[in-house]
VMD Tcl script that draws the C-alpha trace (Angstrom):
set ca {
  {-97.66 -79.69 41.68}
  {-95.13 -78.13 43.98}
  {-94.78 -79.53 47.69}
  {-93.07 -80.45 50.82}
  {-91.68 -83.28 49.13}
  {-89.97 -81.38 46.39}
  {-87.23 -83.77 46.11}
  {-89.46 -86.74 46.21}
  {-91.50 -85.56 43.66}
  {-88.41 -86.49 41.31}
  {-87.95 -89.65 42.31}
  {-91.61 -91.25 41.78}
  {-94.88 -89.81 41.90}
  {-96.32 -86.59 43.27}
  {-99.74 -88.58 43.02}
  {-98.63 -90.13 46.83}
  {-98.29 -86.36 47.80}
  {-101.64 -84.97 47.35}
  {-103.02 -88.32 48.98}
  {-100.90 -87.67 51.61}
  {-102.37 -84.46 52.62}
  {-104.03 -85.55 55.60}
  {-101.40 -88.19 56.50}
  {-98.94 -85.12 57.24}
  {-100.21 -81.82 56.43}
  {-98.64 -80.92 60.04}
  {-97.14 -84.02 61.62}
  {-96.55 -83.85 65.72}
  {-96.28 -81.40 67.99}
  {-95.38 -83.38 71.49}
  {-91.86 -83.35 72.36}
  {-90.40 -87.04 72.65}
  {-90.19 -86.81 76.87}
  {-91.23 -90.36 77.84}
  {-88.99 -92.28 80.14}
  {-87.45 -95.21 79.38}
  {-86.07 -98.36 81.05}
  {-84.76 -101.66 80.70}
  {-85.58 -104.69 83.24}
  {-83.52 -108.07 82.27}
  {-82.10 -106.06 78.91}
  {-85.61 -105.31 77.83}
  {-87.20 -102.27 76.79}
  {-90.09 -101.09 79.29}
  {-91.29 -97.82 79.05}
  {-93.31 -95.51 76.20}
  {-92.84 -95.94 72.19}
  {-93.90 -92.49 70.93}
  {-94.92 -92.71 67.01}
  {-96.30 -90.23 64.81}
  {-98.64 -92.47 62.43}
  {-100.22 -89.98 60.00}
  {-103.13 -91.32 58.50}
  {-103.53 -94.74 60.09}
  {-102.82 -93.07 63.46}
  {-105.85 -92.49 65.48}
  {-108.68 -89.72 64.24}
  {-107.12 -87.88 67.29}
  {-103.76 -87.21 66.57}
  {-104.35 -86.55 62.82}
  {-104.87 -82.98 60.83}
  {-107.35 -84.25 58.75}
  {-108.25 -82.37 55.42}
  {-112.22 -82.66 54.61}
  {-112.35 -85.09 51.90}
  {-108.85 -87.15 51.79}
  {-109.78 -89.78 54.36}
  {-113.40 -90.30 54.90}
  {-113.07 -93.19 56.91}
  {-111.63 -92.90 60.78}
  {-108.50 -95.14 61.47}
  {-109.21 -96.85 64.11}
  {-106.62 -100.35 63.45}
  {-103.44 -99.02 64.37}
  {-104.85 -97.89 67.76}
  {-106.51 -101.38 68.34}
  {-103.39 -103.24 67.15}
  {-101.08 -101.07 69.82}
  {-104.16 -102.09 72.31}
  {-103.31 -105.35 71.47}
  {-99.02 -105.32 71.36}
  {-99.42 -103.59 74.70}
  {-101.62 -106.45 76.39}
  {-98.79 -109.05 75.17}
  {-95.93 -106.84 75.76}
  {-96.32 -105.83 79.18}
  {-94.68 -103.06 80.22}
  {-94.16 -101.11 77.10}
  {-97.25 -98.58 75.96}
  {-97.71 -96.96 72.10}
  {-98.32 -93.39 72.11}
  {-99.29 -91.85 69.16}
  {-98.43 -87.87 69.28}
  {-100.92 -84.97 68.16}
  {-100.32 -82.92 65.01}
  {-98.77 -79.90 64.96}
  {-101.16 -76.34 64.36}
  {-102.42 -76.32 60.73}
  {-100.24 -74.24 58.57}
  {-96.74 -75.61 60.13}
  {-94.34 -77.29 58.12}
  {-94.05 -81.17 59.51}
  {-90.68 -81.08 57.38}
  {-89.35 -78.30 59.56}
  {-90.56 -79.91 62.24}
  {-89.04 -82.88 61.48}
  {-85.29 -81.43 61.17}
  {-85.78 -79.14 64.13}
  {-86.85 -82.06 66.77}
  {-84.03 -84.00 65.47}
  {-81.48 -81.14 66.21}
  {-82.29 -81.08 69.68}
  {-82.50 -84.71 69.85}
  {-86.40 -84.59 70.69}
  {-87.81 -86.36 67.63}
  {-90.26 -89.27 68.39}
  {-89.33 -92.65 68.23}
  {-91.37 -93.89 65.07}
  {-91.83 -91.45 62.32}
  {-93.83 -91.20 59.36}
  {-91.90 -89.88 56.23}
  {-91.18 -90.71 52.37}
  {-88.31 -92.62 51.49}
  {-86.51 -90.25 48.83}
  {-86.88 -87.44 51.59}
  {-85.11 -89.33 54.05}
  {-82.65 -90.80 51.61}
  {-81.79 -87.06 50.23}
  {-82.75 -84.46 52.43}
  {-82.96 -85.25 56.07}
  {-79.67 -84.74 57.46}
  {-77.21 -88.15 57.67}
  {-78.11 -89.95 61.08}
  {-81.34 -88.70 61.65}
  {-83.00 -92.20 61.05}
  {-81.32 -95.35 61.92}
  {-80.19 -98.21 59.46}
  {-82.80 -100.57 59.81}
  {-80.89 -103.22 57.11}
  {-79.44 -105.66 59.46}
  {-82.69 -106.51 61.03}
  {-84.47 -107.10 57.67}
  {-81.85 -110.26 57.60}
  {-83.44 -111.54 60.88}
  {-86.08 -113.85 62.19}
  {-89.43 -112.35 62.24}
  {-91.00 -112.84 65.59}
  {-94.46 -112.67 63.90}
  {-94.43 -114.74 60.85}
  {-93.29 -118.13 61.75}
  {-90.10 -119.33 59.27}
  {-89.69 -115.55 57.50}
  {-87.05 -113.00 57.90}
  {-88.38 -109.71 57.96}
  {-86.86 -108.97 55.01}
  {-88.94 -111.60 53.40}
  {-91.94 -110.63 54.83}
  {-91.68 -106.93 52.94}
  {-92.26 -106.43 49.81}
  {-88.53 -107.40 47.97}
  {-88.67 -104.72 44.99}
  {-90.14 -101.82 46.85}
  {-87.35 -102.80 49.73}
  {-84.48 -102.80 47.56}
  {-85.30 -99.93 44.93}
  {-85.95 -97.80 47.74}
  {-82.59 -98.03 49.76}
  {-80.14 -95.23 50.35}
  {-77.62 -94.53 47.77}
  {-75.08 -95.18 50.94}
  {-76.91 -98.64 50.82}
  {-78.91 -98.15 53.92}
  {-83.02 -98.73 54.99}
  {-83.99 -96.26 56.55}
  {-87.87 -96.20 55.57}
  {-89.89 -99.93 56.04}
  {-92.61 -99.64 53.57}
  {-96.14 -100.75 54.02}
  {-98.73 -99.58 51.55}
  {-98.80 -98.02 47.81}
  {-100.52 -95.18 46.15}
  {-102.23 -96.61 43.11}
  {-102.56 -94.81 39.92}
  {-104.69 -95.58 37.13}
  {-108.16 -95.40 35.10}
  {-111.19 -95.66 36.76}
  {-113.84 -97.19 34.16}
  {-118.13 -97.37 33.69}
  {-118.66 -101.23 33.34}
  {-121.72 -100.47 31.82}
  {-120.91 -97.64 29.55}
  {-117.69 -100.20 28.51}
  {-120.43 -103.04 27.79}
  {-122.61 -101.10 25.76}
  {-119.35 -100.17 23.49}
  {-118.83 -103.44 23.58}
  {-115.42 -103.48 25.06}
  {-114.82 -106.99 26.06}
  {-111.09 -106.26 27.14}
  {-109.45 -103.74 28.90}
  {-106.34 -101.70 27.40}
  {-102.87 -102.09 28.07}
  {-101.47 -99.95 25.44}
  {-102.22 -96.32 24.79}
  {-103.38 -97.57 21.16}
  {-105.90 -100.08 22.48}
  {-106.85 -97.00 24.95}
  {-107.79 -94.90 22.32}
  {-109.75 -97.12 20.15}
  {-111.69 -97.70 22.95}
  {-112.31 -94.12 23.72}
  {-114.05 -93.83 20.01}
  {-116.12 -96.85 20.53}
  {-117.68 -94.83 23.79}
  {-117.77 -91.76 21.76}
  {-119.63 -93.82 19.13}
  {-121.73 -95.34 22.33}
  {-122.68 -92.44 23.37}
  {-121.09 -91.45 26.63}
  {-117.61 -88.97 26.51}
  {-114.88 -91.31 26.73}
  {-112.97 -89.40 29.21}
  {-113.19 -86.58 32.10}
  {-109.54 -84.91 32.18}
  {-108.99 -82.03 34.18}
  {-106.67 -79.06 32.43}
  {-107.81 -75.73 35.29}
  {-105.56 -73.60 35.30}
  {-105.36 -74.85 39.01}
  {-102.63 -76.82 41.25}
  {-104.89 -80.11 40.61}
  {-104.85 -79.30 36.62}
  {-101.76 -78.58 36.76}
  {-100.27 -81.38 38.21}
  {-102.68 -83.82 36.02}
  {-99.75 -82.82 33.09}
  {-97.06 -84.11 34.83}
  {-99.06 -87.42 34.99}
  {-99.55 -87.82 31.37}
  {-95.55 -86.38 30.94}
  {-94.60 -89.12 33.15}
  {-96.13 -92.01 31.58}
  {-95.39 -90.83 28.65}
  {-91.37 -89.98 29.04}
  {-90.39 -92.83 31.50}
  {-91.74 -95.23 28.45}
  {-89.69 -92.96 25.89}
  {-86.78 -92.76 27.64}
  {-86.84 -96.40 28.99}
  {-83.37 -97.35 27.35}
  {-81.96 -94.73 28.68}
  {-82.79 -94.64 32.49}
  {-78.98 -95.26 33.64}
  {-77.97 -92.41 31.23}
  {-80.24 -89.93 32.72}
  {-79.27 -90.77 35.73}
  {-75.82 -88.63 35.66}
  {-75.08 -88.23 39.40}
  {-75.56 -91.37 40.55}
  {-78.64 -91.56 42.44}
  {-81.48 -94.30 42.60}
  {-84.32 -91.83 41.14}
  {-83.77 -89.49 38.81}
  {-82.91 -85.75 40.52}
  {-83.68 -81.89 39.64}
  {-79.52 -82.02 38.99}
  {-79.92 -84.96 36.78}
  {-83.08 -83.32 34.69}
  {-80.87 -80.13 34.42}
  {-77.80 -81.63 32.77}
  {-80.14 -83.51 30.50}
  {-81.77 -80.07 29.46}
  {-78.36 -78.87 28.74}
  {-77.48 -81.66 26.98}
  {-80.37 -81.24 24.28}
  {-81.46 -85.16 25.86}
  {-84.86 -83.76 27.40}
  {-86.72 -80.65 25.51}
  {-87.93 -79.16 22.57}
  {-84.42 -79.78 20.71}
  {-85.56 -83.79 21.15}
  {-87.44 -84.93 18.68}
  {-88.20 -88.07 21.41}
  {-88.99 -85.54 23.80}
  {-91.54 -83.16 21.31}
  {-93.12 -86.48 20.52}
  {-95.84 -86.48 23.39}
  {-97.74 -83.22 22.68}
  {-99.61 -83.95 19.46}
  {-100.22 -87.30 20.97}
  {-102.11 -85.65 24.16}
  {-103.83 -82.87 21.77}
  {-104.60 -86.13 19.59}
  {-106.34 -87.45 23.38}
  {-108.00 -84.13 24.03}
  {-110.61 -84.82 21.43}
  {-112.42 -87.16 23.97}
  {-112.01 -84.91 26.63}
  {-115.18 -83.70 28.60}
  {-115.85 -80.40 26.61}
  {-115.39 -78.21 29.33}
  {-111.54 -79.69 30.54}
  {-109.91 -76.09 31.36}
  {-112.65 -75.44 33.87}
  {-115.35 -76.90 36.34}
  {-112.46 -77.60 38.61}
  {-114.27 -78.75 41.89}
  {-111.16 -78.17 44.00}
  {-109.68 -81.28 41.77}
  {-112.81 -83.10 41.82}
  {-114.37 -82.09 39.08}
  {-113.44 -85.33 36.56}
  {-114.63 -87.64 39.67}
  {-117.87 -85.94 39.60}
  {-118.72 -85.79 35.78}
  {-117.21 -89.60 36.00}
  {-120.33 -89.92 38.73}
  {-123.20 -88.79 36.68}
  {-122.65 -92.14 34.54}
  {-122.64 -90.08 31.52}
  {-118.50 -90.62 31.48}
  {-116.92 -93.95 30.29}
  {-113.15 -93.44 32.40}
  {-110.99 -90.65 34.01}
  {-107.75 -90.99 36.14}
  {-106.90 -90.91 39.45}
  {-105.31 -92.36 42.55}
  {-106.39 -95.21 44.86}
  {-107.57 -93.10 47.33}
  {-110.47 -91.70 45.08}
  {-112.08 -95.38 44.96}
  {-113.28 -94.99 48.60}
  {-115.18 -91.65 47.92}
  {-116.70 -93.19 44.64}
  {-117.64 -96.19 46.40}
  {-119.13 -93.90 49.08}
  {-121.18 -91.80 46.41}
  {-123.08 -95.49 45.43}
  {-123.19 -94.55 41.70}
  {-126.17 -95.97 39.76}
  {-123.64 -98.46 37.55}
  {-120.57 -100.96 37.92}
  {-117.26 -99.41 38.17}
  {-113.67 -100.33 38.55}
  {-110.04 -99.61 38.14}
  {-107.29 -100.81 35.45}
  {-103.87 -99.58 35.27}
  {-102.65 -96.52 32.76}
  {-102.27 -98.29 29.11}
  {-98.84 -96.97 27.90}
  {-97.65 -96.11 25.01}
  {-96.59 -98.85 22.33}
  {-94.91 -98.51 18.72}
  {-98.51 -98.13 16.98}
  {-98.57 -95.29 18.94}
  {-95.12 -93.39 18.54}
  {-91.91 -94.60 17.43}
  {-90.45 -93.60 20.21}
  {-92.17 -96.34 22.19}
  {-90.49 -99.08 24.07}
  {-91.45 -102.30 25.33}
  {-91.19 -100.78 29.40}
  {-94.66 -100.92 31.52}
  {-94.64 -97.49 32.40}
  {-97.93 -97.74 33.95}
  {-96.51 -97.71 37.84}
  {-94.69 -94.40 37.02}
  {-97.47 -91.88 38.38}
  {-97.87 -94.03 41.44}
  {-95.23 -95.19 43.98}
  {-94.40 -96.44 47.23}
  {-94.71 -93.08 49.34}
  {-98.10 -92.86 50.62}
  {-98.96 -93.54 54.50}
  {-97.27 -96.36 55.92}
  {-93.74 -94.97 55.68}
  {-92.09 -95.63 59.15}
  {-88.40 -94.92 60.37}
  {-86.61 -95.27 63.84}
  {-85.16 -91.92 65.16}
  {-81.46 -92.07 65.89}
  {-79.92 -91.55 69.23}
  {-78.64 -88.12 67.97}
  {-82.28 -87.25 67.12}
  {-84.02 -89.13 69.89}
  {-82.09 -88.66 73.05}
  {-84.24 -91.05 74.62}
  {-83.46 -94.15 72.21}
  {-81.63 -96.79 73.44}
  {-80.19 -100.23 72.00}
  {-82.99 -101.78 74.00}
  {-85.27 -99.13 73.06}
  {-84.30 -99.27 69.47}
  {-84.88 -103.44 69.40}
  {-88.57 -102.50 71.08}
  {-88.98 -99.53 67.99}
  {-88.05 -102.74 65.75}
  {-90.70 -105.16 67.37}
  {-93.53 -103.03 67.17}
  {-92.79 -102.53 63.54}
  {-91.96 -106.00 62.83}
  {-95.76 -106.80 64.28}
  {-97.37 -103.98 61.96}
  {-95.96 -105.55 59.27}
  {-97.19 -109.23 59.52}
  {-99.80 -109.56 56.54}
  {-102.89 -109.69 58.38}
  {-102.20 -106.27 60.55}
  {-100.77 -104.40 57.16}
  {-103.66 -105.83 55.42}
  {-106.28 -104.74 57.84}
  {-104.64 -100.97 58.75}
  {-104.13 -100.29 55.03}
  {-108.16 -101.49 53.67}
  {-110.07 -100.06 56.94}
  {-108.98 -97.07 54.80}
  {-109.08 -98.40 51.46}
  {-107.18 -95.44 49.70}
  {-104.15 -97.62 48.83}
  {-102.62 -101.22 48.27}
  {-101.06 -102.84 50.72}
  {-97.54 -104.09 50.08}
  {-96.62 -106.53 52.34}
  {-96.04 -110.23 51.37}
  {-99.67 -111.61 51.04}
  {-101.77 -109.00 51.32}
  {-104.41 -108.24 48.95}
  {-106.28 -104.76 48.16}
  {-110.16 -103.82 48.82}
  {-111.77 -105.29 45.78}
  {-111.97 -101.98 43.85}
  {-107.86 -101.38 43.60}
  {-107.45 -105.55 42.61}
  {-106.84 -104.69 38.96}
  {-103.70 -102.07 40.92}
  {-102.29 -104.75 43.06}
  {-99.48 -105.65 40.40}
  {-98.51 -101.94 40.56}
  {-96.34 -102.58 43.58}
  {-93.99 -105.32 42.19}
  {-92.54 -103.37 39.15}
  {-89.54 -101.29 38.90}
  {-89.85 -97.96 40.79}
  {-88.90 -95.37 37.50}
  {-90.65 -92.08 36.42}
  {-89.21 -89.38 34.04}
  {-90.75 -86.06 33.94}
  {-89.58 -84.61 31.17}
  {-87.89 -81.85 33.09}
  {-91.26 -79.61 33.23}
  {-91.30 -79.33 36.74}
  {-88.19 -77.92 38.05}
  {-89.48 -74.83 39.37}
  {-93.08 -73.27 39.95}
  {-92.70 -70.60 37.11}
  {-91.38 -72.82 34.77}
  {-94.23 -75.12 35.38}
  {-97.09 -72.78 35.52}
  {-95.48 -71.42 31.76}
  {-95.22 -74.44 29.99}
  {-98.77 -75.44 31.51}
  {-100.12 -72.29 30.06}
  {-98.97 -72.86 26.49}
  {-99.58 -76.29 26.48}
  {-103.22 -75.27 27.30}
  {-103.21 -72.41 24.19}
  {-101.75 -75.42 22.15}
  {-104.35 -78.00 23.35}
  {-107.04 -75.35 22.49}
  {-106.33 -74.83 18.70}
  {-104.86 -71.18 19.96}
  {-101.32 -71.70 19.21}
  {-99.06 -74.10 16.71}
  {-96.96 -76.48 18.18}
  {-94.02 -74.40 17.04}
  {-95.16 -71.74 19.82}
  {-95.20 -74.33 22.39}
  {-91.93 -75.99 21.78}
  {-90.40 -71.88 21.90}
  {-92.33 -70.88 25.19}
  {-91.02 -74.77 26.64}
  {-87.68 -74.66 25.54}
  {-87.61 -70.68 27.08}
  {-88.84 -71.69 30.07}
  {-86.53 -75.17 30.82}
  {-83.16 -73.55 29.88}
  {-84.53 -70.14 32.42}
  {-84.92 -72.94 35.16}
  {-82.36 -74.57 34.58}
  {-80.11 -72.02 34.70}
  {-82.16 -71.07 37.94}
  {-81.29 -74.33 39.87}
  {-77.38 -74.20 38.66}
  {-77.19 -70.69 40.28}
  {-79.11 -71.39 43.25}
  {-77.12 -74.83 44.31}
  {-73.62 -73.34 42.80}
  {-73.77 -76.60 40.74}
  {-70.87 -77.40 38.55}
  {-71.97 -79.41 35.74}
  {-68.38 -78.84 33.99}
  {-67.63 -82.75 33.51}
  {-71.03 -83.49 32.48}
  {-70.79 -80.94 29.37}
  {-67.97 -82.16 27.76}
}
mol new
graphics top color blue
foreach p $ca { graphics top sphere $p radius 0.5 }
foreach p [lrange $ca 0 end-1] q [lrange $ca 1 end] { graphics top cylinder $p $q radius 0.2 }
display resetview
């Protein structure tokens, strides 16, 4: 799935994107005009923020059906900060108009130095996309005292691998990170009893012998969604994901060719030109008969029944469906539908050497997730915020550094219960517990370069659908693939006047 957050969508998950749709389908439209002052070098004067999903019901674009709760802690929290901070007030802006970009927004504000104080926004956008300055460094405070957590730095108070895997390749913080979208199988308890499953799966092997014991149970092991629709669409880049960042484990640094912290459209291009990623791999060509092998415990029906991306959540409903996949935020609207049987949530199982040689030893299970859901906050620059201050900036700081204790992240992130907290100490609503270890390993996804551009995605989706299907031989699909990488690929180099000379040699 293609989206605002094109470049982001290399780094880690598009998952946290389509969560995100009512965090910042829009963003803010009030201009940052609040005046400022300092009395005895302190701030005093208005903090505006634009909070996305945990800012008040008010200021938010909200899509019907992504948050179903209203956030109401933030708001009672700035209450709060306000009362003991006298002096200083939190306002959070109003969205923009449904239908405007909040990216474009974003960028314009910040050229004429009007952007709000506090914004919300994913860390591999910032790092690669917003222009340099726009967001201040925020590293030197996360070696300071924490006001709010007696005997901590700040920087010990946040969570240490998200923190540090999520830096600027110029070494800076400009993001402070807060919550985690959570990716994984939702699973019948019931259904898995009367297989008699006693443990869940880790590995894709275990996975699948635990799909035929449903089958042989009774229920369809699994509710996968393969529409020819943005949702289905998208649901192959999970599977190439999990899949390829486990493959190509060993050789994460080596796909990394330019020299950034996530893996970038550059970086997938010079692998596809390399012969590394592609139907010339024999690595690479080793997923597909293992998903067509999957697809016989599929739901019948996989390639339609869409339900506007809801369609495996529904058929999961019915009880008649022992697991599907999907992100933390869909374990709200199940526990909101009050099925008729016990359900809950393990991480993907990847793949191990009983399943492909190609295996490796890495938990690629946090791949399809990542850190880049809601609580994403950065401080505006002077040059973007012409009403930021030192004093102002140190007040920006506070106000974070008191949203970020463990009992305030804790309570903004579960009033909402779509993702997993991240901050030292914190713990998830009960139904993402078996997803809380999700945010402590190493922040890597490969895609498998099938997502570069729209067209190239929408092709390969289409074959791999004839070739799931029994239509077409996996011969076809490797053609129409390999066609349709070395088109886009030749796309991007054109379009960015790339020279990938001294990676060729």
């Amino acid at each position: 799935m293609k989206n605002c957050k094109k470049d982001w969508t290399k780094g880690l998950a598009v998952v946290a994107t389509i969560a995100a749709t009512g965090m910042a389908v829009a963003g803010c439209g009030s201009s940052n005009t609040s005046a400022s002052t300092t009395k005895g070098g302190k701030f005093q004067g208005t903090i505006t923020m634009y909070a996305g999903t945990y800012g008040p019901p008010d200021t938010q674009n909200q899509v019907k059906g992504v948050s179903l709760i209203p956030a109401t802690e933030l708001k009672k929290l700035a209450a709060e900060y306000e009362k003991s901070h006298p002096g200083i007030k939190i306002n959070f802006i109003h969205a923009l108009p449904a239908g405007q970009d909040y990216d474009t927004w974003v960028r314009t504000k910040a050229a004429g130095g009007q952007l709000p104080d506090i914004i919300w926004e994913q860390w591999y956008y910032a790092n690669t996309a917003l222009p340099k300055g726009t967001l201040l460094d925020l590293s030197s405070y996360l070696n300071k005292p924490d006001p709010y957590v007696t005997g901590k730095n700040w920087g010990d108070v946040l969570n240490k691998q998200i923190m540090s895997e999520t830096k600027s390749p110029d070494g800076g913080t400009y993001i402070i990170n807060g919550d985690y979208v959570g990716q994984g199988v939702y699973y019948n308890k019931d259904a898995f009893a009367k297989a008699g499953i006693t443990k869940l799966p880790t590995r894709w092997s275990e996975f699948i012998e635990d799909c035929k014991k449903l089958k042989a149970a009774g229920y369809i092991p699994f509710a996968w969604d393969s529409a020819s629709t943005p949702t289905g669409i998208d649901r192959l880049t999970w599977l190439s994901r999990l899949f390829y960042t486990n493959f190509y484990a060993n050789q994460w640094d080596e796909l990394r060719y330019t020299g950034n912290a996530a893996i970038t459209d550059e970086d997938q291009v010079i692998a596809i030109k390399k012969g590394v990623i592609g139907p010339k791999s024999k690595k690479w060509m080793a997923m597909w008969p293992l998903i067509k092998e999957f697809s016989k415990y599929w739901k019948p029906d996989f390639t339609g029944g869409d339900s506007n991306g809801n369609g495996p959540m529904l058929a999961f409903l019915t009880g008649k469906v022992g697991m599907y996949f999907d992100g933390s935020w869909a374990a709200r609207q199940i526990d909101s539908a009050k099925s008729k049987f016990r359900w809950g949530t393990f991480p993907d199982p990847y793949p191990d050497k009983a399943t492909s040689p190609y295996a490796t030893n890495f938990n690629s299970s946090p791949a399809v997730g990542g850190p880049s859901s809601a609580f994403q906050y950065g401080i505006a620059s002077p040059k973007a915020d012409n009403t930021m201050t030192p004093a102002k900036e140190k007040a920006c700081v506070d106000w974070l550094e008191y949203i970020t204790t463990p009992q305030h992240d804790q309570a903004i992130v579960n009033q909402l219960g779509e993702f997993i907290p991240t901050v030292v100490g914190t713990k998830p609503v009960a139904s993402l517990k078996n997803l809380a270890d999700l945010v402590n390993q190493p922040l890597e996804s490969v895609f498998g370069g099938i997502n570069l551009t729209a067209d190239e995605q929408n092709a390969i989706f289409r074959a791999y659908q004839s070739y799931i299907l029994g239509q077409t031989s996996l011969a076809d699909f490797a053609q129409v693939a390999g066609q349709q990488m070395d088109k886009a690929a030749n796309d991007l180099i054109s379009r960015n006047n790339w020279d990938l000379s001294k990676y060729l040699k």
